[in-house]
Residue, then its C-alpha position, 0 to 999 in steps of 0.5 A: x085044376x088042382x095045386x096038389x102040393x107046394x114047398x116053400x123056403x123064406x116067403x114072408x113069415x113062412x121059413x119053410x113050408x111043405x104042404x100037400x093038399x086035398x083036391x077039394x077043401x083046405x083049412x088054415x086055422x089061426x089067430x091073425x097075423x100067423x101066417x094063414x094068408x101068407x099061404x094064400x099069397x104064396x099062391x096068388x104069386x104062383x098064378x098071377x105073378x104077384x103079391x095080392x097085398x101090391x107089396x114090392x118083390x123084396x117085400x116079400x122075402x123072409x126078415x133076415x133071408x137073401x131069397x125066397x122059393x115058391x114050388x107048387x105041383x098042379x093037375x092041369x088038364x089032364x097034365x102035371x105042372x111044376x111051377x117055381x117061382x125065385x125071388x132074390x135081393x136086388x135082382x129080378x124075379x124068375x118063374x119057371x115052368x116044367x124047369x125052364x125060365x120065362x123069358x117074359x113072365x107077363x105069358x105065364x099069366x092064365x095058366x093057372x086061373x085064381x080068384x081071391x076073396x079078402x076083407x080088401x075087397x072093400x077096395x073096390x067100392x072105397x077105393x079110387x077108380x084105379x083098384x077098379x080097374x086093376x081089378x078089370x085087368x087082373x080078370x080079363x088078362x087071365x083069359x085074353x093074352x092080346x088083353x095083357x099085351x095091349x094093356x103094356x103098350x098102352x101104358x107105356x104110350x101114355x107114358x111117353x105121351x105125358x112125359x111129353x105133355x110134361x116137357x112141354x113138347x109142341x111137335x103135333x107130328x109127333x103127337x098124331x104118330x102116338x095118339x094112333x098107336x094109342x089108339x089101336x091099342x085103347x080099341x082093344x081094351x075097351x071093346x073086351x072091357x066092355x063085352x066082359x063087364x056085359x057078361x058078368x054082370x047077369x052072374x053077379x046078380x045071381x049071385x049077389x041075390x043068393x048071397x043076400x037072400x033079397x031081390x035089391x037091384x044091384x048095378x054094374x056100369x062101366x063108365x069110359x071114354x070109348x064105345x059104341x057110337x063115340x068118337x075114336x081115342x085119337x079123334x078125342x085126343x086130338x080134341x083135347x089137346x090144348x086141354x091137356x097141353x094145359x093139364x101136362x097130362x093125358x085126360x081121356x083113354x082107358x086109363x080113366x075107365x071106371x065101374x059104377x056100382x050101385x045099389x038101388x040106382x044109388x052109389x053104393x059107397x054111400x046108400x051101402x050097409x056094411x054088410x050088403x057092401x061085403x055081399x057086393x063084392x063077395x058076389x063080384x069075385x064069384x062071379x069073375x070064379x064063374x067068368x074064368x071057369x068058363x072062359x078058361x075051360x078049367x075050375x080056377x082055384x078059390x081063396x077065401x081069406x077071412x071072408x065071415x067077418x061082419x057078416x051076419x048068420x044068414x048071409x054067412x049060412x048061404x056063403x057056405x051053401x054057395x061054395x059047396x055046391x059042385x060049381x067050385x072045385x079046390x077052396x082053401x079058406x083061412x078063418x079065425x073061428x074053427x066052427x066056420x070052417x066045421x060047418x063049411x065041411x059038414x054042410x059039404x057032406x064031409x068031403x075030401x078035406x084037410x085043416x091045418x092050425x097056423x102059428x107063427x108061419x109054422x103049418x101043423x095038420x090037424x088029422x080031424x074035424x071033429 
């Protein structure tokens, strides 16, 4: 797959933008805080629907400006794409596809495949369970639509099961009635979390090892109320319920899933090094690259934002031999240092490229490397 152009009017700090890309390495060069990942969520918006920051749709429109438009042209197999995504205060955003509207935006999610890699992946190993698992969604939905669809049906279950919890409600009839539709819902979730996190985790230790340029055992463990061998939701719910009568909230389920990471059997937040931490999840995101490649018969595109800070020359050396191999198919990476970038290039044997210098959320192309 690759995002051939993409035209857009009021998005964040970016008044207007019309770029056309190289099928392979794209550049955005510049002081922080200009604008080059602005770029990078406009695309994410275009794949995933949503701003990779977590900010508000409103957020997301230009100071100042009552709209804003995202256009990107894609190669999909074999096939040209046109999708365009409107965004306009107080109301709701729309997303079109060859110029007709989804009626459900939630279906255009794994059409258009994306990994980003961001210094706020540190998220994922100092963050709350909660950024884990968003991240497990945000993966395993790209490439299972019965995975998205259980998802919302399960989230507003519990919702309703909590609000119930909360209120005080003594109906068990009502209770049970819920906990199954729960449960068939949370079977899905943790079967494919599961088989999903089993095959990922031999990637990411390849990874994780090419990266390092070291032999650590590293470990990716989803820890979770469901699975082989242990009683159904509702079975545990039901077990719970005095519990939770008392909590007025929900205390097993897929909403309390997590994945343990670690580095030589220990907690990696805690035994971790600034810089096997930012290998850690360097690793991860190439390795959910190389997940949905497979899964969705299609290169997804590779954001890298910023990723060569703290890092040292050996790790940043095998980063760059890692992406340049044929494996990865369009890159767009933003840096602050142009000789990360030159070397990114150069150690690609110059291939197809464009660079492109950002000030201010203005976008000037640079016609050479050298």
């Amino acid at each position: 797959m690759i995002l051939k152009s993409i035209d857009i009017t009021n998005f964040k700090n970016i008044a207007r933008a019309q770029l056309q890309f190289s099928p392979k390495v794209n550049c955005l060069l510049g002081d922080n805080g200009m604008g080059k990942s602005n770029l990078l969520d406009a695309l994410h918006l275009l794949s995933l629907t949503k701003s990779f920051t977590g900010a508000p749709d409103q957020m997301l429109i230009r100071s100042g400006e009552d709209f804003a438009i995202v256009r990107g042209s894609y190669s999909r197999l074999g096939a040209e794409e046109e999708i365009i995504a409107g965004l306009q205060r107080g109301r709701r955003k729309s997303f079109k596809r060859a110029g007709k509207e989804y009626k459900r935006i939630s279906t255009h999610i794994g059409l258009l495949p994306l990994v980003l890699v961001s210094p706020a992946d540190m998220d994922l190993i100092n963050g709350s369970g909660e950024e884990r698992r968003r991240f497990t969604d945000m993966v395993v939905s790209q490439t299972d639509p019965r995975y998205l669809d259980a998802l919302v049906r399960y989230a507003a279950l519990l919702e309703q099961r909590n609000r119930l919890l909360r209120d005080g409600a003594a109906d068990m009839a009502l209770f049970e009635v819920i906990d199954m539709q729960m449960d068939a819902a949370a079977a899905y979730i943790s079967a494919r979390r599961h088989a999903w996190l089993d095959e990922l985790r031999g990637i990411f230790e390849r990874y994780y090892a090419a990266i390092s340029g070291s032999d650590e055992p590293v470990g990716l463990t989803l820890t979770s109320h469901l699975g082989p061998g242990r009683p159904t939701l509702s079975e545990q719910l039901r077990e719970r319920f005095a519990r939770d009568t008392a909590l007025r909230h929900t205390s097993a389920g897929p909403h309390r899933d997590d994945i343990e990471m670690t580095l030589y059997g220990m907690p990696l937040r805690r035994t971790g090094s600034q810089g096997q931490c930012k290998t850690f999840t360097i690793a991860l995101r190439l390795a959910q690259y190389e997940f949905l490649r497979r899964a969705c018969g299609m290169a997804p595109l590779l954001l890298l934002d910023d990723i060569f800070d703290k890092l040292d020359a050996g790790r940043v050396a095998r980063i760059i031999a890692t992406v340049g191999d044929d494996t990865f198919g369009q890159i767009f990476i933003t840096d602050t240092n142009r000789r990360h970038l030159d070397e990114i290039v150069a150690y690609m044997g110059g291939t197809d490229h464009k660079l492109w210098n950002v000030d201010h959320g203005a976008f000037a192309e640079i016609d050479s490397m050298a």
